[in-house]
C-alpha positions in Angstrom: 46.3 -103.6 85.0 48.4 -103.1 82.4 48.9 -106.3 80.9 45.0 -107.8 81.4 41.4 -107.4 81.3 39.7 -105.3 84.1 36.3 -103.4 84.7 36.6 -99.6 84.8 33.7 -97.4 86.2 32.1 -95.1 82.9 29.3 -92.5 83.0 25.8 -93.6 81.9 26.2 -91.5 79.1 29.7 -93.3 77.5 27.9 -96.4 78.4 25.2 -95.5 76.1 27.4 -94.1 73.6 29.5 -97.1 73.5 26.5 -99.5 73.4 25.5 -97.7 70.0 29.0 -98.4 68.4 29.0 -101.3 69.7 25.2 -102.3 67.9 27.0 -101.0 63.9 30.7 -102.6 64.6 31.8 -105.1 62.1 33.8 -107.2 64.7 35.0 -106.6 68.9 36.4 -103.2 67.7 35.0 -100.0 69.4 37.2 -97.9 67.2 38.3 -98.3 63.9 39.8 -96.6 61.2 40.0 -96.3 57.2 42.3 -99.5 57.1 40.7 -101.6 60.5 40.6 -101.3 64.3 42.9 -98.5 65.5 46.5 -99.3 67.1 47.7 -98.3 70.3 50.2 -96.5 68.0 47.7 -94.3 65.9 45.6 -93.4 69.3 49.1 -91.9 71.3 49.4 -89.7 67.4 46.1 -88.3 67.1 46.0 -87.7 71.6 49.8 -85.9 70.4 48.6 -83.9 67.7 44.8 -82.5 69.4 46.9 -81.4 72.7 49.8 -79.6 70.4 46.8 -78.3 68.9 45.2 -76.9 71.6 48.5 -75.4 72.8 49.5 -78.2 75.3 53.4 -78.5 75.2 56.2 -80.6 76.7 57.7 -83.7 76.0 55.2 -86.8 77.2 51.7 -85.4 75.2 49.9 -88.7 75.3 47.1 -90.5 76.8 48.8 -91.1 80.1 49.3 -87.8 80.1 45.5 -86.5 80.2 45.0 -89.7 82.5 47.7 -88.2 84.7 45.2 -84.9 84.6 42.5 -86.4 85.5 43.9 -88.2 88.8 45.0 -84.9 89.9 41.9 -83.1 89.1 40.0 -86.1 90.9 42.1 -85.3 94.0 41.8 -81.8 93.7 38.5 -81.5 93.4 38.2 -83.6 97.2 38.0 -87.6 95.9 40.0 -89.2 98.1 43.5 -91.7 97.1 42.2 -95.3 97.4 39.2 -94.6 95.3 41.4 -93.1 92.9 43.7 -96.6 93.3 40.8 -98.1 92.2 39.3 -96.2 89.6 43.1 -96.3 88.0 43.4 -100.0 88.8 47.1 -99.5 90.2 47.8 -102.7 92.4 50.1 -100.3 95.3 48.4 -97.1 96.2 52.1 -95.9 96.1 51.8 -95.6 92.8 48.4 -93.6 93.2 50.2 -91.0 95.5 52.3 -89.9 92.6 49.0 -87.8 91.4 48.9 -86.2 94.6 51.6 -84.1 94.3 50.4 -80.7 95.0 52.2 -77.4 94.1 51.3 -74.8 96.8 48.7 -73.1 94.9 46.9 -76.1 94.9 47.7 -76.4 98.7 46.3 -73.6 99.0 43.3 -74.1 97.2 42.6 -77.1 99.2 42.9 -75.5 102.5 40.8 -72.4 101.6 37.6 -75.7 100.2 38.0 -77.6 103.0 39.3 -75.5 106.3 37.1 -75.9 109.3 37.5 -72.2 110.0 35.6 -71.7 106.4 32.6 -73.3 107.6 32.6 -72.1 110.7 32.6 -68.5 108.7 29.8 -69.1 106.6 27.6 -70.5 109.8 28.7 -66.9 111.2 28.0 -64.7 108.4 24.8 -66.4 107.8 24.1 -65.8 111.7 25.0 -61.9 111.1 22.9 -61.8 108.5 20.4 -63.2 110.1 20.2 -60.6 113.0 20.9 -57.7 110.5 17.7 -59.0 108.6 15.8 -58.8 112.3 17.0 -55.3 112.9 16.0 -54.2 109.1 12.8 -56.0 110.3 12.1 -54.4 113.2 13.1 -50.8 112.1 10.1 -51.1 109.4 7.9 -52.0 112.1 8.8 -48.8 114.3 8.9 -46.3 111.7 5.7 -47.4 110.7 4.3 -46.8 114.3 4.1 -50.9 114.9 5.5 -50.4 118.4 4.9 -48.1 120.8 
């Protein structure tokens, strides 16, 4: 949480990446600067200044921010809430549901990914093209005297 130590899942790659830091740091710092280990302070400044820079606007540009972004894209993209609890380390999934606040577009979005109906409309297309293949199929044979 907020206040302790706890594990949080990385990708092979930042694991790797942070194992070579690691292996050259001068003491349990991952990140330093020109005068030590960075603050908490000097990490919300240089988050602040990239997004302004990059044309992100409003009045919380942060960390939490992009940490807000990616439990929304997490959901969006069809993870479901109590990994998300978990991968955030939030004690009450109430607090998870927060990042599941959907507009309608993303509504939207979500019904047209996971719908029933779309599947079952692929399985038929794929069927129609299946038969439309045949009848291509068996036209070549005819016309070129295959059948008679």
């Amino acid at each position: 949480g907020k206040t302790g130590w706890r594990e949080v899942p990385i990708s092979d790659e930042t694991r790797r990446l942070l194992l070579q830091i690691a292996a050259i740091s001068p003491d349990d710092h991952v990140f330093h600067g020109h005068k030590g280990p960075i603050t908490r302070h000097l990490i919300y400044a240089i988050v602040r200044r990239h997004m302004e820079q990059v044309g992100i606007k409003g009045p919380k540009l942060g960390p939490h921010r992009i940490r807000h972004g990616f439990g929304k894209n997490f959901l969006m993209s069809g993870g479901d809430l109590r990994s998300l609890q978990e991968i955030m380390g939030h004690a009450d999934v109430k607090t998870t549901e927060k990042y599941a606040s959907l507009n309608l577009t993303d509504i939207i979005k979500k019904h047209q990914k996971f719908s029933p109906l779309r599947a079952a409309h692929a399985a038929a297309q794929e069927s129609f093209l299946d038969k439309i293949k045949a009848v291509e199929e068996a036209e070549v044979i005819v016309k070129e005297g295959g059948v008679r």
